[in-house]
N, C-alpha and C positions, 0 to 999 in steps of 0.2 A: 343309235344306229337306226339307218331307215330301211324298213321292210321295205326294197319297192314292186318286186313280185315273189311268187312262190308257185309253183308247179311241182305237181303231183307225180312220179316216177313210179312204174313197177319194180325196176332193177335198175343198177348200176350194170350194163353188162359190159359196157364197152371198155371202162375203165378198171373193173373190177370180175374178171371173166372169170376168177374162179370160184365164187359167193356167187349165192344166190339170197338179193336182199331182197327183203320184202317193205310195201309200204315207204319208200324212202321219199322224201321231201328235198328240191332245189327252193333255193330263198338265191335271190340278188339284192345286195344291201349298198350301200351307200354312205355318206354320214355330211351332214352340215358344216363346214369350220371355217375361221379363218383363222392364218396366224401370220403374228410378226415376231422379226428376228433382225436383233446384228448382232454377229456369228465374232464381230471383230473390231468393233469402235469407230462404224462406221466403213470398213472393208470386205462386207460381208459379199457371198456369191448367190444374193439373190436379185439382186438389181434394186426395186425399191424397198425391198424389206418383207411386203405383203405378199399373203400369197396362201391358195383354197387346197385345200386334198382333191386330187386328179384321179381316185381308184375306184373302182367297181368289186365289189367280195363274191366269189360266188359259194356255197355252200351247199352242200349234200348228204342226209343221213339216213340210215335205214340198220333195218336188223336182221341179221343171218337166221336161216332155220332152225338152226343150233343157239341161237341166243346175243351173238356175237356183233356188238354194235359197231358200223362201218361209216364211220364220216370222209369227205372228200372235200378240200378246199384249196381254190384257185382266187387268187387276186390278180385282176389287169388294174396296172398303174403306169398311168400317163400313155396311154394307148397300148400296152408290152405285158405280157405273163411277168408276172412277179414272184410273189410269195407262193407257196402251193407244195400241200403235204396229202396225206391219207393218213388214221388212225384209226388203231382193231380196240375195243375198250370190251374187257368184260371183268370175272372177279377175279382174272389175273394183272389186273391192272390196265395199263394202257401202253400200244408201242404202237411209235409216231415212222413212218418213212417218210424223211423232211425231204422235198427236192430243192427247197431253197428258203432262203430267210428266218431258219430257224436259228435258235440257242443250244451248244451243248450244254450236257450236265452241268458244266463249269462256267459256261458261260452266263450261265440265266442266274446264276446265283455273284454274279463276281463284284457285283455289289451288292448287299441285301441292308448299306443304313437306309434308315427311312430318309424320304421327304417329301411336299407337299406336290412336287412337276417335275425336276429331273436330277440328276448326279449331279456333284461338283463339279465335275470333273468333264461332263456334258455341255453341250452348246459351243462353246469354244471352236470357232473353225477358220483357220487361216488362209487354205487353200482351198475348198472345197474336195478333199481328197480323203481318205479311209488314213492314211499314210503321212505323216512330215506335219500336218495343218492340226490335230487335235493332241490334246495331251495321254499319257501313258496310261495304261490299267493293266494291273494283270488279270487278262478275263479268259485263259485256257485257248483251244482251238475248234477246230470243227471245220464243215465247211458245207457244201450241194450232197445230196444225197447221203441223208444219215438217217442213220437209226436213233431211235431217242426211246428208251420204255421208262417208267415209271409205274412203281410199285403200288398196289393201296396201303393206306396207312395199318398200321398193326402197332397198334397202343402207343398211338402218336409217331410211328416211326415211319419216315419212308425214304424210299432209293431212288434214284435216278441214276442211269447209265448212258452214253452215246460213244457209237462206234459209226466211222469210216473205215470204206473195204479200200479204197486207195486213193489216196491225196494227190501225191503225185509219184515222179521214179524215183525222190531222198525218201518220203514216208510213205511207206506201201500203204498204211492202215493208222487211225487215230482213235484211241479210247478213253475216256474218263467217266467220272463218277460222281456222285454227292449223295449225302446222307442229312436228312433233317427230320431234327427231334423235339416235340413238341409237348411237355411230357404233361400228363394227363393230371398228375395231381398241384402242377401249377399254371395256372390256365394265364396265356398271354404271353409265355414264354418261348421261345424256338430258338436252340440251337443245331449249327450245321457245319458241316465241313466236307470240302470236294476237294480231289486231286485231278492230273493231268500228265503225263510223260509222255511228249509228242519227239517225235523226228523232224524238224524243220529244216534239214540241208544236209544234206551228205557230210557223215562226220561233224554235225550238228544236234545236240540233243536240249531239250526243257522240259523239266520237272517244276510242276505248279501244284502248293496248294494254297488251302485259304481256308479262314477259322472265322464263321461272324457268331453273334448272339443280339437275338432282337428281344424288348419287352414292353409290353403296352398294359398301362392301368390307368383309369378314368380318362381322358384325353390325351394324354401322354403316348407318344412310342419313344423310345429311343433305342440307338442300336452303336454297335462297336463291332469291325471285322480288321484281319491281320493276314495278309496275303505274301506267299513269295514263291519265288522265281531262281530256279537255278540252271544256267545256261551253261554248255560245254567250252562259247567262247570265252574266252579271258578279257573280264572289265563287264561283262553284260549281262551280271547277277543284278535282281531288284528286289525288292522289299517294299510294303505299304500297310499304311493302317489308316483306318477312315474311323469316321464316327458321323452322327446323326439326331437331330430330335424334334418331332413333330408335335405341335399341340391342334386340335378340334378344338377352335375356338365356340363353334356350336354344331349344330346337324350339317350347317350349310359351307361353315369356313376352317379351313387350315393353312396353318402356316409351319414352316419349316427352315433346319438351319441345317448344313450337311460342310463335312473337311474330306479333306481325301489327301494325303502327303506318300510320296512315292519317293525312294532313295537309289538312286545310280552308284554303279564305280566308275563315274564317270568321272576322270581325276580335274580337280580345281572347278569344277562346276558346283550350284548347289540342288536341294532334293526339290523337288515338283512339288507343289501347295496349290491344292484347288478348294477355296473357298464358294459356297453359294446358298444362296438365301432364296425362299419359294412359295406359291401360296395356290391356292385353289378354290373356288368358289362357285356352289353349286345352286340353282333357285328358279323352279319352276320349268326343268330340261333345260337350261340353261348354263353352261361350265364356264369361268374364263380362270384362267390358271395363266402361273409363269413363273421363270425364275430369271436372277439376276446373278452371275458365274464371274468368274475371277481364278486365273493361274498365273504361278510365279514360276518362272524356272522351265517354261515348260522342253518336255523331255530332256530334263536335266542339264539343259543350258542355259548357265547365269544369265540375266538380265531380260532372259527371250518371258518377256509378261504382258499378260490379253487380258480383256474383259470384254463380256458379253452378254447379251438378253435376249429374251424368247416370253412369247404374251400368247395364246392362246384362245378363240371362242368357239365352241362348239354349240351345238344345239339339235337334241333329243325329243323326236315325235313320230 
């Protein structure tokens, strides 16, 4: 990431009218990259494949009289506000008011196998759309303005919760949770498990959890999660289990193998298979990473099968 200025702040007042911070720091950062992608075997939705990060971050932090650390973050990407939260951090932990582009509880954990650039299950994109074009995950809900706290750890253990005050008129309010345990007398170990029971539509209900464990010794990670989904419609329950396993070929390279299989009751179809292999390579602020993706089935319709790649360079000064 590029420092490219920083300015010196008494206060956050305008943003933040009812703290008074002291000392707080604006930074605007940047970052170097390029990357290549076909999202689809040659169909992808970026025209030649190439193509730079277009964002500006801007960032803000200071600390209350009281002790109570106030960060403030805004990203413009591609000319337009994007991303952009506020978080209170003190020894009660940390709670986020995400306005946009955050992860609920459930979300940020709805994959945790390892790999070396991204999910199996990632890259894959048919139409350039959130909807129809990528394959299935159960990764919980959420959405613009949410709450997000998270716990400190207490003997490896910590919480995360996220609530929405109104989605829309079927779900007035959205909440979920996760819990990850790290536990102290086996170091490299973590296990977690989050749930979800959302209102997605009038007379519409989903019940999400998911169960991972991850474990790293000498170069090695490897992980295994089992996720499911129980929906009020009839035929629209799903089920998944992934696995993963990374090896640090040295300081500088990793490579990676990741599965992800999703099961429909989608009747005479078969279950979603997203195979992908990944690597990363770091040397002298220098990254290039990428992975190479494959789904069969996807969203649970026989024969609908993609492949896909994604290449990465960034660079760090």
């Amino acid at each position: 990431m590029n420092n490219l200025r920083k300015i010196g702040l008494s206060a956050l007042a305008g943003s933040l009218a009812t703290f008074s911070v002291n000392a707080a720091d604006m930074s605007v950062s940047g970052s170097a990259g390029l990357t290549f992608d076909d999202s689809n075997r040659g169909f992808g939705d970026r025209g030649n494949g190439f193509y730079m990060g277009d964002s500006l971050k801007f960032n803000a932090s200071g600390e209350t009289d009281n002790g109570i650390g106030v960060s403030l973050y805004y990203e413009i990407d591609d000319g337009a506000l994007d991303d952009h939260n506020m978080k209170l951090t003190g020894d009660f932990g940390t709670l986020t008011f995400d306005g946009h582009g955050g992860s609920s509880a459930f979300g940020a954990v709805d994959d945790k196998t390892p790999n070396a650039y991204e999910e199996a299950w990632d890259i894959i994109d048919t139409n350039g759309a959130t909807t129809g074009g990528t394959p299935l995950v159960i990764n919980g809900g959420g959405t613009d303005d949410m709450f997000i706290y998270t716990s400190p750890s207490v003997s490896g253990v910590t919480v995360t919760a996220a609530y929405v005050n109104h989605v829309s008129d079927a779900a007035e309010s959205y909440m979920d949770f996760a819990v990850a345990v790290s536990p102290e007398m086996l170091e490299g170990l973590t296990l977690g498990f989050a749930s979800s029971d959302n209102t997605v539509a009038l007379n519409r209900d989903q019940e999400e959890t998911t169960l991972y464990a991850t474990y790293a010794t000498g170069g090695f990670t490897v992980g295994v999660q089992s996720s499911d989904m129980d929906d009020t419609t009839a035929n629209s329950d799903q089920e998944s289990i992934a696995y993963g396993i990374t090896y640090a070929v040295n300081d500088d390279l990793s490579i990676g193998y990741s599965y992800h299989e999703l099961e429909t009751e989608t009747a005479g179809d078969g279950d979603q298979k997203s195979t992908g292999v990944s690597f990363s390579y770091t040397q002298g602020g220098i990254t290039l990473g990428g992975a190479m993706n494959e789904v069969d089935n996807m969203g649970g319709t026989g024969s609908n099968d993609f492949e896909g790649y994604e290449f990465g360079l960034s660079f760090a000064f």
